[in-house]
N, C-alpha and C positions, 0 to 999 in steps of 0.2 A: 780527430786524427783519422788519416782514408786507412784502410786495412792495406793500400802497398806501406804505405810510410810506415802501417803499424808492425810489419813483415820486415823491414830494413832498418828498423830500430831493435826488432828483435835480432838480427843475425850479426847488427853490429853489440849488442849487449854480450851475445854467445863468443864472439870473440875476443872481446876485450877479457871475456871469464878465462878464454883458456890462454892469452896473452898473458894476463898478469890476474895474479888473486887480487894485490893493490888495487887495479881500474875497478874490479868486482865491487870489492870491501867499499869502494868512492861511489859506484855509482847505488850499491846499499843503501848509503848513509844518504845520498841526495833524496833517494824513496821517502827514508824514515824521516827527514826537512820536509817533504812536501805535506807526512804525513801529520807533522808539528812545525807550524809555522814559524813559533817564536821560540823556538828552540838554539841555544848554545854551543850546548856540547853533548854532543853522544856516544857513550862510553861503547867498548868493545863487548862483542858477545858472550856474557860470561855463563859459564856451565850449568849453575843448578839453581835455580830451572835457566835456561838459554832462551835469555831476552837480550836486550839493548835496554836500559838505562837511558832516559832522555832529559834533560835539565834545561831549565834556563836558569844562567845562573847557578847557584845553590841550591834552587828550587824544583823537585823532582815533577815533571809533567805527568810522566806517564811512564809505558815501556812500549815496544818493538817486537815484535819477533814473529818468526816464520810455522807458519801453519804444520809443513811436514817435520817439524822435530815434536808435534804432539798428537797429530794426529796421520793414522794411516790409512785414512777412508779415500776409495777408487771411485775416481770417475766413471760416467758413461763408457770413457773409451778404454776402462780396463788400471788408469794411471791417476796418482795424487793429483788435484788439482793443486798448486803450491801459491800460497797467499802471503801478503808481508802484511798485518794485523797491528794498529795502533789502538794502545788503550790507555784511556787517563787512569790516572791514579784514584778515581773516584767511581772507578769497574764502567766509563761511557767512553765507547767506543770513538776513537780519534780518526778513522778511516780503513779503510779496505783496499788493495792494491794485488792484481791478477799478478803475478810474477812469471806461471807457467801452468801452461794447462795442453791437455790435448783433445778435448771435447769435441766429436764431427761437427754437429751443428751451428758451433759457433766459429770453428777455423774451415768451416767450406760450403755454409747452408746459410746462417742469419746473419754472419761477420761478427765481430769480437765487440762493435760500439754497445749490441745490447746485454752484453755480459758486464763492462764497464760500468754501464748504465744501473745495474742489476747491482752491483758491489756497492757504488756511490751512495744507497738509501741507508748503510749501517751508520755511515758520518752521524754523532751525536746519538746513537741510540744505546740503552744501558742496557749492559748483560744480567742485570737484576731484574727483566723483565722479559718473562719466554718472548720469541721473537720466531714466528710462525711464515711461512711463505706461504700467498696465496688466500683466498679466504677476502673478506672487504677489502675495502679501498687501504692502501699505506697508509702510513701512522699508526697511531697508539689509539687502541678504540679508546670509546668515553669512558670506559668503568679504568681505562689506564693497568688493566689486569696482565693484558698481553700489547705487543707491538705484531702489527700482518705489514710486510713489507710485500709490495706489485712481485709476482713472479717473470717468469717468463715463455709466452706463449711457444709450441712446439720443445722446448725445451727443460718440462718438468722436470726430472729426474737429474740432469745436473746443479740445475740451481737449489734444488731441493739438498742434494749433497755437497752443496758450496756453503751451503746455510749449515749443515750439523758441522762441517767443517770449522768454520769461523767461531759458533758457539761452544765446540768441545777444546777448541786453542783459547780460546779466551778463560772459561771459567777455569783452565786447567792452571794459568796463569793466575788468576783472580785467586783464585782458592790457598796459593802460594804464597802471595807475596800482599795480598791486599786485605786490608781491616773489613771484617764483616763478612768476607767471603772463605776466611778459613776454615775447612770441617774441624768442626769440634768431635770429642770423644763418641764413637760410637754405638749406638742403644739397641738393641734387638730384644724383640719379647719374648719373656721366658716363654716357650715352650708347654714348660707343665705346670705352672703355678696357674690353676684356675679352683676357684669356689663360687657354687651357687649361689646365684643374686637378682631379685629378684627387679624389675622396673623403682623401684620407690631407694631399695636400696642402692641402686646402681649412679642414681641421683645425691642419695646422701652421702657417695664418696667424690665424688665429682669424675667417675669413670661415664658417666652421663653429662653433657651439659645440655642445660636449657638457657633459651635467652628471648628474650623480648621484646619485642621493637612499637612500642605504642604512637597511637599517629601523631602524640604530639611532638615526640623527639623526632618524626619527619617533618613535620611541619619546623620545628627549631633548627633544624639541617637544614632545611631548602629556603628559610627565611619567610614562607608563605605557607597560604592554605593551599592543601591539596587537595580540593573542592571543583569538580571539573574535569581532573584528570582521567582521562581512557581507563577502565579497569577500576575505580572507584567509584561503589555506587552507595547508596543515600542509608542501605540497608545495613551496609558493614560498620555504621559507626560504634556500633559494641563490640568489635571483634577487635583485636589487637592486629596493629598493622604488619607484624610478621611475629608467629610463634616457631621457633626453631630449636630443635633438637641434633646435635651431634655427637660421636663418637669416633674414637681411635679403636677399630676391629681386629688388630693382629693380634693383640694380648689377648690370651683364650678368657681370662675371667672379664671381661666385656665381648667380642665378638659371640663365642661359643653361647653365654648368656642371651647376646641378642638373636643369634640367627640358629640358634640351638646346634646339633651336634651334626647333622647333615648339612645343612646351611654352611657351616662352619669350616666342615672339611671343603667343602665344595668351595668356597671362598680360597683356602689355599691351593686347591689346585688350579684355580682360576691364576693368580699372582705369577707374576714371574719372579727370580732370582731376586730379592734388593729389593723389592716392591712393596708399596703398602695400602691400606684402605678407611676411608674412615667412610661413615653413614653419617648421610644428611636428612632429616624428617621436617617439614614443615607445614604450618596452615595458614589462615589468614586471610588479609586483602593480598599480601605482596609476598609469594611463595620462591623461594630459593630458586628452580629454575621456572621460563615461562611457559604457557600453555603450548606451543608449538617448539619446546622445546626437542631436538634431535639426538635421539639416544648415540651415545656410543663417543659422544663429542665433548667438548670443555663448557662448559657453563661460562656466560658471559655473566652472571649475576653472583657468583661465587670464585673466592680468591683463597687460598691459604697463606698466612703471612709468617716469616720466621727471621730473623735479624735484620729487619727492613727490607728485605726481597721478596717478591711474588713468586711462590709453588701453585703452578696449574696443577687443576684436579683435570680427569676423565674419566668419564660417565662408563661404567663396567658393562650396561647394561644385564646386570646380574639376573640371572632369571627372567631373561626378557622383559623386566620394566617392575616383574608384581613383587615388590620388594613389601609391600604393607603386608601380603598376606603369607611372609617367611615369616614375620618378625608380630611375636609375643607381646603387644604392647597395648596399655587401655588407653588405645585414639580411638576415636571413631571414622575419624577422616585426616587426608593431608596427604602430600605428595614425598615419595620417598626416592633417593637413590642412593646406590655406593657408587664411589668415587673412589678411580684408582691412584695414587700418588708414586709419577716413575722413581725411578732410582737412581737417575742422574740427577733429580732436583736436588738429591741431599739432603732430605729431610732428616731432621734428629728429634725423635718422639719427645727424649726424655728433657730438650730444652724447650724455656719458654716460646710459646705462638700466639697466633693468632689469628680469627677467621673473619673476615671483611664481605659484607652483605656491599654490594654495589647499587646503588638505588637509583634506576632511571624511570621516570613517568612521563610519558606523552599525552602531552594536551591535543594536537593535533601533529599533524605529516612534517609541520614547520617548526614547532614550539615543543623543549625537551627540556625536564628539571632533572638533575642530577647531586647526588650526593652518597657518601658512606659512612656506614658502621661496621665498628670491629671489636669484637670481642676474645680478650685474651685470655687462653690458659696455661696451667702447667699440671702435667699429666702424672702423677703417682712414679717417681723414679724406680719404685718396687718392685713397678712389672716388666722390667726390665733388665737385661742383661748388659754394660756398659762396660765399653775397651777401645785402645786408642784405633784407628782407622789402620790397617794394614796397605791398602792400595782403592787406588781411586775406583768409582762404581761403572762401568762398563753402562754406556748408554742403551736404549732400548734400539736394534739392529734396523740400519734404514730400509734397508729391504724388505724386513718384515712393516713397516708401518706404511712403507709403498704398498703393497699386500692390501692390508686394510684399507687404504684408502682406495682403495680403486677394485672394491670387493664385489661390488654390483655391477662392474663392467667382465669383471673374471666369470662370475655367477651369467651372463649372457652368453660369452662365448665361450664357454664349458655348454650350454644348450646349444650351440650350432654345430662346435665339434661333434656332440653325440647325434643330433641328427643327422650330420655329414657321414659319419661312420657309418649309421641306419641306411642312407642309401645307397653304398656302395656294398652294405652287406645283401640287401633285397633289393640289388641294382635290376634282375630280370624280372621280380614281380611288380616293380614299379613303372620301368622303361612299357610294360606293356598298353598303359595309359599314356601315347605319346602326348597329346594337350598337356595336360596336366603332372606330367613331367617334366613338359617345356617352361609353365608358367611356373614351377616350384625351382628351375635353373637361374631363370630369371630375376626371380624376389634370393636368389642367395647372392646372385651375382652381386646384386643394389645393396645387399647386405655389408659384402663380405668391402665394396667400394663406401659405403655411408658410414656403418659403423667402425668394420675393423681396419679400415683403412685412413678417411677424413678423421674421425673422431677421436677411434682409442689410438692410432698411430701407431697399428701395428704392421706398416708395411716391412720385409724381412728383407734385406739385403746382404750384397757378398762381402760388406763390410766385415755382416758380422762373423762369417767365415774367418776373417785374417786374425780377429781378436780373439775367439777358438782357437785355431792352429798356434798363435802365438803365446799364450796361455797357456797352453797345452806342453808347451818347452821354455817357459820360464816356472814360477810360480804359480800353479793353476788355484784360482779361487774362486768356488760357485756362487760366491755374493755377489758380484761381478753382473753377473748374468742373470741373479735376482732380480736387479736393479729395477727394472721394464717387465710384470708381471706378462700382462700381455704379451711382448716380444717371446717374453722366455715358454711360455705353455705355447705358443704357435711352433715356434723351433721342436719342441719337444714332439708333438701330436707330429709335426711334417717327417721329423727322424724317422719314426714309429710310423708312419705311412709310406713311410719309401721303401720299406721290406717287406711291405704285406701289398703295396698295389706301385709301387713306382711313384715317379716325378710328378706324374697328372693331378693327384690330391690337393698339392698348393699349388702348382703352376693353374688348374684350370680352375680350382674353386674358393683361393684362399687367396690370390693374388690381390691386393687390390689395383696393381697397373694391369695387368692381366685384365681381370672386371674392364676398366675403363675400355682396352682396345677391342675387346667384346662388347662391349656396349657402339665403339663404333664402327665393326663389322653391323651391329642390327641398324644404324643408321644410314650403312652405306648400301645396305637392301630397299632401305626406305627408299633414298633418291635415286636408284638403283644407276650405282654409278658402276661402272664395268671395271670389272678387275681383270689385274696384270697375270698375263699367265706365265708360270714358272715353268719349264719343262724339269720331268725328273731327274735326269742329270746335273742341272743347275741347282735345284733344290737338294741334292746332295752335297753341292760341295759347299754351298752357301752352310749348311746345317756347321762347319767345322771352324766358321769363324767364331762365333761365341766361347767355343773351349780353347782357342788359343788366346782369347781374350782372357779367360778365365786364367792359363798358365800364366799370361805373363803379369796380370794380378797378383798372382801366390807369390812369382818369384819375385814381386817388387817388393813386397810386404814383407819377408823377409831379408831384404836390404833398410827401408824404409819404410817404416808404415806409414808416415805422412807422407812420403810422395803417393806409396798404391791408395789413402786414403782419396787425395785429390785424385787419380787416375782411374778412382773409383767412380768420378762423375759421367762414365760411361753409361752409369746406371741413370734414368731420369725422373729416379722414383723419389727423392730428395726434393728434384723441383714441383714435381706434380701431384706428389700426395703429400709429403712432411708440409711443405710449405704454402702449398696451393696456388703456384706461379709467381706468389711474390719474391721476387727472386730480379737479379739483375738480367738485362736481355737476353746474351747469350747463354745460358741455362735456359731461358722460357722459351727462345729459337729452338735449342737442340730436340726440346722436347715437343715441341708442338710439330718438327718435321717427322719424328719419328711416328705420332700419333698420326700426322695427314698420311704417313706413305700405311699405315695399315686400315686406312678407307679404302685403300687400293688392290694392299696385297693383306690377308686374313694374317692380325696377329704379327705384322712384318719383324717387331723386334723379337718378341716372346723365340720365336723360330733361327732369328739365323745370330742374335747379339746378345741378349742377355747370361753374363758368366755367370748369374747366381741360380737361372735352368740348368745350363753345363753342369755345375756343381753337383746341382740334384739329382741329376741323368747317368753321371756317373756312379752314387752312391746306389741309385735306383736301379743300375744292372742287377742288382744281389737281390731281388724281390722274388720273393717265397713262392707267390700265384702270379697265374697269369688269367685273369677273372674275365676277360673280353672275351667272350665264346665265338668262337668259328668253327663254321659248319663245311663240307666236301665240297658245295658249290661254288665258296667266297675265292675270286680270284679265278679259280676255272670253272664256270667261264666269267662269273658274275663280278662284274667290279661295280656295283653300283655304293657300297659303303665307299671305295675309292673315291669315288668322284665327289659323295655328300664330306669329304673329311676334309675340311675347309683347311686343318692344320698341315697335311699332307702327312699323316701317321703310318698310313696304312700302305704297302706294298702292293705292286701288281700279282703278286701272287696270292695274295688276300692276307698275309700276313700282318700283326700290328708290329712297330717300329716303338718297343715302352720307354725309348731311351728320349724320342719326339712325343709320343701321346698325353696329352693334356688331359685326359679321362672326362671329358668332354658325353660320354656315353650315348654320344647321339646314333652309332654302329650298333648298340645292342640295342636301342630303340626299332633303328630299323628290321630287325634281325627279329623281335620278337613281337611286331606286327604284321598280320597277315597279307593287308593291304600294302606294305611299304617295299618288305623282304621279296626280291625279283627271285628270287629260287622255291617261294612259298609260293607265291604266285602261281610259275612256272608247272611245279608240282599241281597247283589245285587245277589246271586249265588241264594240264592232261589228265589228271581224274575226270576233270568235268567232262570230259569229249569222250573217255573211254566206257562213262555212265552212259552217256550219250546212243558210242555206238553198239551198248551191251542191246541198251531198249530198242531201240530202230533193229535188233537181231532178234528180238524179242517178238516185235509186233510183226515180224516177219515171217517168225515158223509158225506164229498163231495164225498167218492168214493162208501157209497154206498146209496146214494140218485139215486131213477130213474131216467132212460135217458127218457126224451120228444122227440118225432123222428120231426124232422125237416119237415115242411109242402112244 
């Protein structure tokens, strides 16, 4: 379907809704047909829980129902994505169907087919098996522990919360109304019930288990010899093919036990709300996780099993990894972790489980055996406290696990912000090394365009202004703004720079369109192509289209935020850094003219069009300092930073203009070099000549002062 036809199916659906609820409720029911083919009869929305009922026949398929009556998780752009969610009766998903969304990227940057395209992968996949976006190739890896469905490139963060979306409506469903996915009574560990015990005893109650995996029950699994196999060698044939020790750690008389009483506390304050832990110990040929295995992550070689559904573990990285030398125990060797278990899986201690070794062996790059064991137990109901479920368990918050996963990109550019700080705090001790000034401008510019632009996609736009202001007079929610780690700490640190030095902080050194038309001002020196000369005047009035751009942004956005969304393509930071020109032609036109005309003219949009500079120009009138130092000479008579100020900042009276300047600090470069500054200059050539003419008065009264004749 083209995105106009997908746009004229929408506005005819919007209308038939406010026409008649009947055409709505028809053209519902046709969704939930397409979403069950052989479907009869689909009863009406009934209340509790508010599904659709789907039959063929007498025969119950599945149910129906809509994403926003279970869940209230916000989009990228502030608002529910609203989904119509099929699911069999056997908790596998019947299909996914977009209903309404308002995500920028997808309704004005990638088009809507690769969100579509993105829903369509849940068809047949079970909500009994975590279902991760991202990560390997789609499908269900081999161990079958987890399903990684294709994400979507430039568009992480929605699809990421299309996906908690669909999984917190389904299980919320599943857990209701479907065998096996009902929470049973729930267990919580006593507290204070703990007695010393020691490793031997901790085994003889079965608050320890041990389990064994000798190679022959692999070899009986895999139907052959595992003779050959990568990681098998000739030496380990006495050793058992996996020795595995686990435990259930919240109950103090086993964790406290294992990890003693600092370990222990340390443990819970690690936990979130609802959270649990067990320790996993292993040796052998075939260890729980593998040698390259990455802290912090799910184990593809370990499952936790509980009424036929897979609970993912993750790796706590407790103590940074040296979990052997917390724990009291006569091993000598073997690989250890705690494993945290969220609070949405539902785990319940006090029923039977079970833990599943996942057994992959590679013969070579081409050739892979596969097989599992599981071992079940049932944990002591004693240590536990046990009552029915009051309310369902609140997921781990997506913005925090955005956070985490993108912790080593946050961790980089917290390092460029503080040295970006550093040089505008020591801007005049630095500037006084113009070279290496220039070359440290240079390597941030490439930065600020490679990493925080291309890569993490933290370019800032005035989009995000409307969703601010609008937020700000509805419901305001800082989760919202979580969403995009990077987005949200650049916003933040630019706030916070625009009252201590102005507009110039991101506009000259955080930009990444900015970076780019800098980069092709140094090209357009290279081919030294001659540039347009502005006169002052013109450059003044040109400076006030941008903020009229900007007003009449704000005041569409509060008419529409989709139309100022679309009329936000003024910006061509969408085409040229989000997407990197892939884009349909008129976007890659708009933006490549805008790019040719500042070969010509320095910077041409940054100066007279961009509303999201306006924005900042205005907020950046209220700055605290005015850190550009000017000296008696600048302007009378001396215009020579004038003329170097490519951006046109600087007044003929030598004044800076901080509502235009980029902070660029190539003025105080010159300003606080000897050689550059025409007033230091100026200065040092009449000292020079006035040394000059002291001497030449000097060697003059010496020549004619009388000679004394020598005695």
């Amino acid at each position: 379907m083209s995105r106009r036809a997908s746009f004229f199916s929408r506005m005819l659906l919007l209308l038939s809704m406010l026409a008649s609820p009947t055409l709505f409720a028809q053209e519902l029911d046709a969704q939930i047909q397409q979403l069950f083919p052989k479907a009869t009869r689909i009863e009406p929305k009934q209340d509790n829980p508010p599904v659709h009922s789907v039959y063929q026949l007498d025969e119950l398929l599945g149910y129906a129902f809509e994403s926003t009556d279970y869940s209230n998780l916000q989009g990228f752009s502030g608002k529910p994505i609203r989904l119509l969610i099929g699911m069999e009766a056997q908790g596998v998903l019947a299909g996914v169907k977009v209903l309404e969304h308002h995500e920028p990227v997808f309704l004005h940057g990638l088009g809507e087919q690769p969100l579509f395209d993105f829903v369509d992968q849940y068809q047949q996949k079970s909500i009994g098996i975590p279902i991760v976006v991202g990560g390997s190739q789609g499908g269900a890896s081999e161990s079958e522990s987890i399903v990684r469905i294709d994400g979507v490139s430039k568009a992480t963060v929605s699809v990421v919360i299309l996906n908690e979306t669909v999984l917190l409506s389904a299980l919320s469903v599943a857990r209701k109304l479907l065998e096996g996915f009902a929470s049973g009574p729930l267990a919580t560990a006593k507290p204070d019930l703990y007695e010393p015990l020691d490793w031997s005893q901790l085994l003889q109650r079965d608050y320890l288990q041990h389990w064994t995996i000798s190679r022959e029950e692999v070899e009986g699994g895999l139907g052959h010899s595992i003779e050959g196999y990568l990681g098998i060698e000739p030496e380990s044939d006495t050793q058992p093919f996996t020795d595995l020790y686990f435990a259930y750690l919240n109950a103090p008389s086993i964790g406290r036990n294992l990890l003693g009483d600092a370990g222990f506390a340390r443990l819970n304050e690690e936990l979130k709300a609802d959270e649990q832990a067990v320790l996993v110990l292993s040796s052998g040929m075939y260890r729980h996780v593998p040698d390259d295995f990455v802290p912090a992550t799910s184990p593809s070689r370990l499952v936790l099993m509980q009424n036929d559904h897979a609970i993912d573990l993750y790796d706590m990285n407790f103590n940074n990894g040296a979990v052997m030398e917390q724990l009291d125990v006569p091993l000598d060797e073997g690989e250890a972790q705690i494993f945290r278990i969220k609070a949405h899986s539902a785990f319940n201690p006090a029923e039977p489980a079970g833990l599943r070794l996942n057994v992959n062996l590679q013969r070579n790059h081409l050739v892979q055996s596969s097989t599992q064991f599981t071992r079940d137990f049932q944990l002591d109901q004693a240590l536990f406290n046990i009552e029915e479920a009051q309310a369902a368990v609140e997921p781990t918050p997506i913005w925090l696990r955005m956070w985490q996963e993108r912790i080593w990109q946050i961790g980089v550019l917290g390092m460029s912000l503080i040295l970006l700080s550093a040089v505008f705090i020591w801007q005049h001790r630095i500037s006084r090394h113009s070279r290496g000034f220039h070359l440290l401008r240079a390597g941030f510019l490439l930065f600020t365009l490679g990493f925080i632009g291309l890569y993490a996609q933290g370019q800032l736009s005035v989009v995000n202004i409307f969703t601010l202001l609008l937020a700000l007079g509805e419901n305001f929610d800082i989760r919202v703004f979580l969403m995009d780690p990077v987005i949200f700490i650049l916003w933040s640190f630019t706030f916070v720079s625009l009252f201590l030095w102005g507009r110039g902080v991101f506009c000259g050194w955080l930009c990444p369109f900015g970076a780019l038309q800098e980069m092709l001002g140094w090209l357009a020196k290279r081919l030294h192509i001659r540039q347009w000369k502005i006169s002052d005047r013109s450059h003044q009035r040109l400076q006030w289209l941008k903020y009229l751009i900007l007003i009449g942004l704000v005041s569409t956005a509060f008419y529409s935020l989709t139309l100022a969304e679309r009329l936000a393509e003024v910006e061509p930071f969408k085409t040229s850094i989000t997407l990197f020109f892939v884009r349909s032609w008129p976007f890659v036109l708009y933006a490549m003219v805008l790019l040719g005309l500042g070969l010509f003219v320095h910077k041409f949009y940054c100066r007279y069009i961009c509303p999201l500079g306006a924005g900042l120009a205005m907020l950046g009138k209220f700055h605290l300092f005015s850190w550009l130092k000017r000296i008696d000479a600048c302007g009378q008579p001396c215009q020579h930073c004038k003329h170097q100020c490519e951006i046109g900042a600087i007044k003929r009276d030598g004044r800076i203009d901080y509502d235009e300047c980029i902070q660029c600090l190539e003025c105080i470069v010159i300003l606080n070099n000897d050689d550059q500054c025409v007033a230091t200059i100026s200065a040092r050539k009449r000292a020079d000549k006035a040394a000059r003419q002291a001497q030449s008065e000097l060697i003059a009264s010496d020549a004619m002062a009388p000679r004394v004749p020598a005695s």
